[in-house]
PLY file of the C-alpha trace (Angstrom):
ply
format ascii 1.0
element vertex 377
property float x
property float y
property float z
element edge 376
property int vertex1
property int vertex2
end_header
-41.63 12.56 -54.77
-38.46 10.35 -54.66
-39.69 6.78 -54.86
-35.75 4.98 -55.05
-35.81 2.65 -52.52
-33.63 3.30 -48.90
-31.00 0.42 -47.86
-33.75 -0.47 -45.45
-36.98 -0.28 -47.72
-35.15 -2.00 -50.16
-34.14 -4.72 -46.99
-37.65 -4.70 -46.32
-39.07 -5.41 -49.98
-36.71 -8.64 -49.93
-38.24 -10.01 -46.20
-42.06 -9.99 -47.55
-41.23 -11.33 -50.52
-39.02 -14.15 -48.84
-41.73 -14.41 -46.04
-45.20 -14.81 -48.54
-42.96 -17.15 -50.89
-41.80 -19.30 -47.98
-45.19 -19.29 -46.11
-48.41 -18.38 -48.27
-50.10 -21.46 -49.45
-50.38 -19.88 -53.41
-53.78 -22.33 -53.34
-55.29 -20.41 -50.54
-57.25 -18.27 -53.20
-58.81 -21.25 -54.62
-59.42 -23.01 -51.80
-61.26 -19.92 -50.49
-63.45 -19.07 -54.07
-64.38 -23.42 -53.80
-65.45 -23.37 -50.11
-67.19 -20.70 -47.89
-66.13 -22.53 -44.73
-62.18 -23.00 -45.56
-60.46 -21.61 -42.75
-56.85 -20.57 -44.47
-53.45 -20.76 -41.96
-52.73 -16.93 -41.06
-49.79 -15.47 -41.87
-51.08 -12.36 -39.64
-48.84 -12.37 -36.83
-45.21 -13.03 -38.86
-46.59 -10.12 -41.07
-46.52 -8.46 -37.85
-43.43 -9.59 -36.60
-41.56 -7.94 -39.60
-43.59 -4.47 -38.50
-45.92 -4.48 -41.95
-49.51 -4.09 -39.96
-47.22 -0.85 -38.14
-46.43 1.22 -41.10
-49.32 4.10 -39.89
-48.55 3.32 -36.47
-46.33 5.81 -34.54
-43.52 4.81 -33.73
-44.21 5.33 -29.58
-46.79 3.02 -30.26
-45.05 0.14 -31.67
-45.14 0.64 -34.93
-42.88 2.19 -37.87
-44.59 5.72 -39.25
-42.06 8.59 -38.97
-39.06 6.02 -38.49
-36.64 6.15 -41.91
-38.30 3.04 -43.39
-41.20 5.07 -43.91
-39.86 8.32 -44.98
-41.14 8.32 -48.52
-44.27 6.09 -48.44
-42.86 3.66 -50.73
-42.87 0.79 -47.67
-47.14 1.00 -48.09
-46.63 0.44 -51.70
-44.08 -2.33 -51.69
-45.42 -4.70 -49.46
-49.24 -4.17 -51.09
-47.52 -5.03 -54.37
-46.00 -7.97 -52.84
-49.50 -8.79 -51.93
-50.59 -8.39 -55.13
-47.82 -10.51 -57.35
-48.72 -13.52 -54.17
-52.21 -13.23 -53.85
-52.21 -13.06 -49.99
-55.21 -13.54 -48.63
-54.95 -11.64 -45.57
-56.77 -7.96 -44.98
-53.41 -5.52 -45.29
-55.06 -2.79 -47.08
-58.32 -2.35 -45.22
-56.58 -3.38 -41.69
-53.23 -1.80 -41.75
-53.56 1.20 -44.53
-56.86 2.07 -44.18
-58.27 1.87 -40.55
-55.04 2.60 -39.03
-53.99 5.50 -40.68
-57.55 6.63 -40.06
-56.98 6.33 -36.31
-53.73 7.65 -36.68
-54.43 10.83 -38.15
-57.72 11.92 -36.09
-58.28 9.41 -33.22
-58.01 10.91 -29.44
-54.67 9.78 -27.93
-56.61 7.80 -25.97
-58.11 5.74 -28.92
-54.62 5.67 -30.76
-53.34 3.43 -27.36
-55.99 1.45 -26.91
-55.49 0.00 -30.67
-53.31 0.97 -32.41
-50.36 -1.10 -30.61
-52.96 -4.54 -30.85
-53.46 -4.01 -34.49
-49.25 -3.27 -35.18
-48.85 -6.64 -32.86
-51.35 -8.32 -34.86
-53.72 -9.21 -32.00
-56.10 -6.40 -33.02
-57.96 -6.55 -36.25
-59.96 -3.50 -37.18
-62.29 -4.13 -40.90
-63.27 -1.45 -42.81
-67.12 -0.83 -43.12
-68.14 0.67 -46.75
-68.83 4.30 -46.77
-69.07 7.14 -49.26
-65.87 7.31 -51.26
-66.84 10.60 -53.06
-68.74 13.29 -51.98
-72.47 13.53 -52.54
-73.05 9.77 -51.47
-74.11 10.47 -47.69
-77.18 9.01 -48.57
-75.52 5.32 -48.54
-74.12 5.77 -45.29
-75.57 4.47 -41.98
-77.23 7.44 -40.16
-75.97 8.67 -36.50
-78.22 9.64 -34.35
-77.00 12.03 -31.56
-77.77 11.02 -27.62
-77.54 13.20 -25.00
-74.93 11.58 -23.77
-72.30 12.77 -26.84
-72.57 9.21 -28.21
-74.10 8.12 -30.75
-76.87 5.70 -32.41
-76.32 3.87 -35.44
-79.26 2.47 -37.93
-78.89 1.41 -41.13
-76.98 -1.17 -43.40
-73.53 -1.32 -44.51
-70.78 -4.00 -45.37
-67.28 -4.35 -44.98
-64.76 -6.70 -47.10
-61.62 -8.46 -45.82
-63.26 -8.72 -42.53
-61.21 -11.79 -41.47
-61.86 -12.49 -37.65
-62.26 -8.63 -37.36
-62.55 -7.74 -33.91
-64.03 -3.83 -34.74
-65.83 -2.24 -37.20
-65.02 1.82 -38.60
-68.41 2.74 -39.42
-68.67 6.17 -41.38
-72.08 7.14 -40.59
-73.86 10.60 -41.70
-75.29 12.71 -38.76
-77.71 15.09 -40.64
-78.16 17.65 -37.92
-74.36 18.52 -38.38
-74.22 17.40 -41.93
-70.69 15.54 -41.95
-69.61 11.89 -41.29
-68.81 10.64 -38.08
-66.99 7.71 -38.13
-67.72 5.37 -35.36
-65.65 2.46 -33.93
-67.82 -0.39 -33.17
-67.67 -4.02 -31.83
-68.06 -6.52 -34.71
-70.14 -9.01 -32.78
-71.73 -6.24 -30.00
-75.57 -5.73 -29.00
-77.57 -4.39 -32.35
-75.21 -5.49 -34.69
-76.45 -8.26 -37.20
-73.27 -9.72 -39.54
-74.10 -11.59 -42.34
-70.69 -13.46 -44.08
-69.75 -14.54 -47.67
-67.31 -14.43 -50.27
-66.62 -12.35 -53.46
-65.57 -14.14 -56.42
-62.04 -14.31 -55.67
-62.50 -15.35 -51.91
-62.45 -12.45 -50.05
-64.62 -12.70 -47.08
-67.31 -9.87 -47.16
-70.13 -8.99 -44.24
-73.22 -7.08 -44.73
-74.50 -5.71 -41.56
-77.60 -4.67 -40.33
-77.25 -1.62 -37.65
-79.95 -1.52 -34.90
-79.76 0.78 -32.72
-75.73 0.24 -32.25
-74.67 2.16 -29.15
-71.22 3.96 -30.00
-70.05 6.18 -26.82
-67.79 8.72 -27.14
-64.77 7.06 -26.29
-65.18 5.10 -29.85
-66.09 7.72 -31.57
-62.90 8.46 -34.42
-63.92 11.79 -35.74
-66.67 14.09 -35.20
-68.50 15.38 -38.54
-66.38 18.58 -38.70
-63.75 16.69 -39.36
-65.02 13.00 -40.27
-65.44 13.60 -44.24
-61.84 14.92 -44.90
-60.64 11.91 -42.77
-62.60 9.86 -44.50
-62.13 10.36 -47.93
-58.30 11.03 -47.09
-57.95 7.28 -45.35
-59.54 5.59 -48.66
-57.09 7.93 -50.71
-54.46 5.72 -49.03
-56.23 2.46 -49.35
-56.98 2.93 -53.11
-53.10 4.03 -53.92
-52.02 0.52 -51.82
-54.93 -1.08 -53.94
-53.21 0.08 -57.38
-49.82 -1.40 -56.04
-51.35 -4.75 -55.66
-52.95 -4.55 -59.10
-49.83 -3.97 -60.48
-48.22 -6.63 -58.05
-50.72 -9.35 -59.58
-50.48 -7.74 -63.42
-46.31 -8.31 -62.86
-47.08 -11.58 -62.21
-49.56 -12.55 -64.61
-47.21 -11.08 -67.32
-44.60 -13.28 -66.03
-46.22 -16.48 -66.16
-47.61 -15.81 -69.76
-43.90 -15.48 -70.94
-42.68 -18.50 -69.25
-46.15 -20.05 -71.03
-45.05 -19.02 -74.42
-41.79 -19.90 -73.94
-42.40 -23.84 -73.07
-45.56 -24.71 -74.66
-45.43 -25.50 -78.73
-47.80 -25.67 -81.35
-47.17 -26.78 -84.75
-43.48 -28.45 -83.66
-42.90 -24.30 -82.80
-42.63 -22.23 -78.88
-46.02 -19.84 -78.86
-43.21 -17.26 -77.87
-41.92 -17.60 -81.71
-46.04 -16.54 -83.31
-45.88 -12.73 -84.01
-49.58 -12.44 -83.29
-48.87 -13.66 -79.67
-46.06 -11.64 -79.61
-47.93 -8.69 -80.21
-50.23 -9.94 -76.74
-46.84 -9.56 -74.92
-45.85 -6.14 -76.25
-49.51 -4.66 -75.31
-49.21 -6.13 -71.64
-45.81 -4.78 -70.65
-47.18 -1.64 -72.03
-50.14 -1.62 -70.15
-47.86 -2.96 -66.80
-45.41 -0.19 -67.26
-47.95 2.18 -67.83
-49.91 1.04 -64.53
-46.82 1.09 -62.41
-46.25 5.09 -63.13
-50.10 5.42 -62.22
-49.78 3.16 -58.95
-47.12 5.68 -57.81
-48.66 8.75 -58.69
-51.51 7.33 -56.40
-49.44 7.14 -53.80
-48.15 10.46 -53.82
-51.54 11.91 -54.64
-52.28 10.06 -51.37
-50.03 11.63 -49.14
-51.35 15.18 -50.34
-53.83 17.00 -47.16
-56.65 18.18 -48.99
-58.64 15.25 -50.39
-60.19 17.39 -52.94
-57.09 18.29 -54.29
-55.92 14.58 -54.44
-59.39 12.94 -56.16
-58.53 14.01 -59.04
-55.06 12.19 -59.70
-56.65 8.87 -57.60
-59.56 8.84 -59.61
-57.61 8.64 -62.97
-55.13 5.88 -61.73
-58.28 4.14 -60.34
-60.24 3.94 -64.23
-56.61 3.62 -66.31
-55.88 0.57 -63.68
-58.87 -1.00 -63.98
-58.81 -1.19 -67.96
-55.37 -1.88 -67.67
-55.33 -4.57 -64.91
-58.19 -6.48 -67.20
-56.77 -6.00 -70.86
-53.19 -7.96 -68.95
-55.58 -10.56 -67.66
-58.07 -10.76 -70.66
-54.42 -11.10 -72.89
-53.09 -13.76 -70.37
-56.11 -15.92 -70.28
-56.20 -15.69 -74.11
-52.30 -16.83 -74.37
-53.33 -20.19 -72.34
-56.55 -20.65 -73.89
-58.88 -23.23 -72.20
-56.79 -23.87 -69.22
-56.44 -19.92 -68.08
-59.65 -19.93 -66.25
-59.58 -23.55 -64.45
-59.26 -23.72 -61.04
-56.33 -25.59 -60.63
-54.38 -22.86 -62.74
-53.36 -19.41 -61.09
-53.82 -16.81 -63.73
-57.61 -17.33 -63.42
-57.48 -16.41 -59.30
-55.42 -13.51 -60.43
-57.91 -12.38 -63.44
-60.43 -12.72 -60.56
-58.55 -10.79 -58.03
-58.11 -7.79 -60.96
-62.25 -7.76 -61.30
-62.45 -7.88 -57.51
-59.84 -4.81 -56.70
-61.78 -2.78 -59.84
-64.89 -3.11 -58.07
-63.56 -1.99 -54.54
-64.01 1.56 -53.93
-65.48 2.49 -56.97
-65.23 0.61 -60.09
-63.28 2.24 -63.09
-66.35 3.56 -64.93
-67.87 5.50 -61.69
-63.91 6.70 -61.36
-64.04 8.03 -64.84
-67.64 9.76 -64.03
-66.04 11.28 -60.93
-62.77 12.65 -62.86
-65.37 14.25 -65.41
-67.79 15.96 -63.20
-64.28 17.35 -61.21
-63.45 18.37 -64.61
-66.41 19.87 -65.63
0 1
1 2
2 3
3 4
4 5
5 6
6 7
7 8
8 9
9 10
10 11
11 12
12 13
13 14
14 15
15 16
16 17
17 18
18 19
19 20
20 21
21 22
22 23
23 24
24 25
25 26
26 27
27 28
28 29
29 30
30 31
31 32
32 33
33 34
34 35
35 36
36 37
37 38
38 39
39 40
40 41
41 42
42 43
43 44
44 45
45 46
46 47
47 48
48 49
49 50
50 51
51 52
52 53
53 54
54 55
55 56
56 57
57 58
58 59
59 60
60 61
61 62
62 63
63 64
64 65
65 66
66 67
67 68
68 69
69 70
70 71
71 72
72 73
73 74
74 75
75 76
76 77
77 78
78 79
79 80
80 81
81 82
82 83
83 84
84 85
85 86
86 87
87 88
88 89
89 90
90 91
91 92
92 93
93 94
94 95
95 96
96 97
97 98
98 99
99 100
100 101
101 102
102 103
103 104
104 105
105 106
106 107
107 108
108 109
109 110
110 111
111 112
112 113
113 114
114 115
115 116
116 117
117 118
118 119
119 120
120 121
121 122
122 123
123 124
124 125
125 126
126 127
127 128
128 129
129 130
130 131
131 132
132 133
133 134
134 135
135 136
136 137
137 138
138 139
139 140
140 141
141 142
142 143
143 144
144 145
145 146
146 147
147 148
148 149
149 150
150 151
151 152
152 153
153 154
154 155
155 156
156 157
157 158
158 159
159 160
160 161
161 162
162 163
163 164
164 165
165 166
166 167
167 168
168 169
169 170
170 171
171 172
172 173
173 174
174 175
175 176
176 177
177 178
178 179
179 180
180 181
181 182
182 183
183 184
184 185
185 186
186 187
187 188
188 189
189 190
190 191
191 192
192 193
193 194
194 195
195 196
196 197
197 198
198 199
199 200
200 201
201 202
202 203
203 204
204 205
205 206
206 207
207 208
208 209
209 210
210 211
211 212
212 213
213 214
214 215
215 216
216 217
217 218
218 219
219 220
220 221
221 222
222 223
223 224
224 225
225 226
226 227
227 228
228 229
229 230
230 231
231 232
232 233
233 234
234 235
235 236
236 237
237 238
238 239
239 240
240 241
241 242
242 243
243 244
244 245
245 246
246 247
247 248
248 249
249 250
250 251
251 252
252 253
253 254
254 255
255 256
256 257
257 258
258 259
259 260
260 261
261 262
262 263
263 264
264 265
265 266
266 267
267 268
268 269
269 270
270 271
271 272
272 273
273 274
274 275
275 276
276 277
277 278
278 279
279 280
280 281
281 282
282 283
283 284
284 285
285 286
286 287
287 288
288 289
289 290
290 291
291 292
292 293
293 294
294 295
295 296
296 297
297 298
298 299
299 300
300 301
301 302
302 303
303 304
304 305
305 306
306 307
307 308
308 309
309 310
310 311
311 312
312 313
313 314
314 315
315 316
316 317
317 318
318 319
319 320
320 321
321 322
322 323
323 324
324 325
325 326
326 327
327 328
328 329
329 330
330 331
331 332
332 333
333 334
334 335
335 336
336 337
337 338
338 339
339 340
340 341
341 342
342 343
343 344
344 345
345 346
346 347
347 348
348 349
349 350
350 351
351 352
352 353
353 354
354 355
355 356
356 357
357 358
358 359
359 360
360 361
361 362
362 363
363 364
364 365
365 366
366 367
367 368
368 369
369 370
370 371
371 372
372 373
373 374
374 375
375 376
């Protein structure tokens, strides 16, 4: 897979940068960790104005997929690295990547108009309810029980991060009489649906939500079970390669401010960039950066492969090497600054924080590592 940037990918990479520099408050992290109410200023709708929440949308529906800025994938990848080295606080992966490729791929034409234009304009948000992100798990899914009717009703718990002012809900849910996944489309605030909101530790919003008898009819209905697992596990393929990106996004950065660190602050009359031991900190995190940017982008080509089976296997090892990567550069940084590296008015502790938060989204590296063995074995 060719991942050299086009004259326009490359045009692209330059805008987001430009546009989170210029207008991402690089507090908002903090501010959202301190205080459960902060509201943060959106940069939603000028992400959409530069076609970023389009990249799965077609492009008869207003968005960019199949146009030649998204030939080769490697738009997805830039802009969630971008994400990653500014610590944007806004739901790219889970709104953009995840839900709307899932629609995308296997929602009726009728679906696919109804929101898929919204969500590349901005005004539609769509959060991603947890599901199984292996096989086996069905158990921890909402359950779907058929109606007569060919829609559904959901019971059961679930919970959803980077929810912001999500309008919708994809719900995978397990129907047991066809055992398979549907995956349901549902109305965040609607009849039977009971929303609790909080925070993770690096400010992410998350909801935990009670299903009670939610009524999903058949013109919200994504996928059927035949076909609801594949999607499934194929759409979360996607989200976990953007994930990796903006690891390495916020590992980039990290390693960046350490060197400008060493390179200003002295002890003993002397730069910290002139002590071998600290030296020897540096070497280990470009090592570990260079070697997570190879894995980032074998993710993403693992996650443009059809069969999801095929395609665990390469995610899953890019998902456990990331996450021991991602927290030996932030362990090394906050060691290089001492004291100060995990205050709150300093940034590499929001970006240690974001590191532990991305591990423990969709499977944390250790349950990664037990999935790669049991493929293995």
């Amino acid at each position: 897979m060719d991942f050299s940037l086009t004259d326009e990918q490359a045009s692209l990479a330059d805008m987001v940068n430009r546009l989170f520099e210029q207008e991402h408050d690089p507090q908002t992290r903090r501010k959202l960790a301190a205080d459960v109410n902060f509201v943060p200023a959106t940069i939603w709708p000028k992400m959409a104005e530069l076609g970023l929440l389009g990249l799965f949308v077609p492009e008869a529906l207003g968005g960019l997929a199949g146009t030649e800025l998204h030939d080769s994938a490697a738009a997805t990848h830039l802009v969630a690295k971008s994400v990653g080295r500014h610590l944007v606080a806004e739901p790219f992966i889970s709104t953009a990547v995840v839900a709307a490729s899932l629609i995308a791929e296997v929602g009726s034409p009728q679906l696919q108009a109804s929101f898929l234009p919204g969500l590349a304009e901005g005004r539609v948000r769509i959060a991603v309810a947890a599901g199984p992100w292996t096989e086996g798990e069905q158990a921890t899914a909402p359950k779907a029980v058929p109606r007569s009717d060919g829609a559904y009703r959901l019971e059961g718990q679930t919970s959803a991060i980077d929810a912001n002012n999500a309008q919708w809900l994809v719900v995978p849910a397990w129907v047991q009489a066809a055992g398979g996944l549907a995956l349901c489309l549902i109305s965040a605030d609607g009849p039977g649906a009971i929303v609790q909101r909080g925070r993770t530790l690096d400010g992410t919003e998350v909801v935990r939500i009670e299903l009670q008898g939610v009524a999903v009819p058949g013109e919200q209905i994504i996928a059927q079970p035949e076909h609801g697992g594949g999607a499934w596990r194929r759409a979360l393929h996607r989200g976990i390669a953007a994930l990796m990106a903006e690891a390495v996004g916020a590992m980039e950065r990290l390693l960046e401010m350490t060197v400008d660190y060493m390179k200003t602050r002295k002890q003993f009359g002397r730069p910290l960039a002139e002590f071998q031991a600290l030296r020897h900190y540096l070497a280990d995190m470009r090592t570990a950066v260079e070697q997570a940017t190879s894995l980032s982008l074998a993710a993403t080509a693992a996650s443009l492969e059809p069969d999801a089976a095929t395609a665990a296997q390469t995610i899953s090892a890019a998902k456990y090497m990331i996450g021991r990567l991602s927290r030996l550069v932030a362990e090394q940084s906050v060691q290089v600054h001492a004291g100060i590296g995990m205050t709150e008015e300093l940034s590499v502790g929001h970006y240690f924080r974001r590191l532990i938060a991305i591990d423990a989204t969709w499977g944390n590296a250790q349950q990664h590592l037990d999935r790669y063995a049991l493929r293995m074995g």
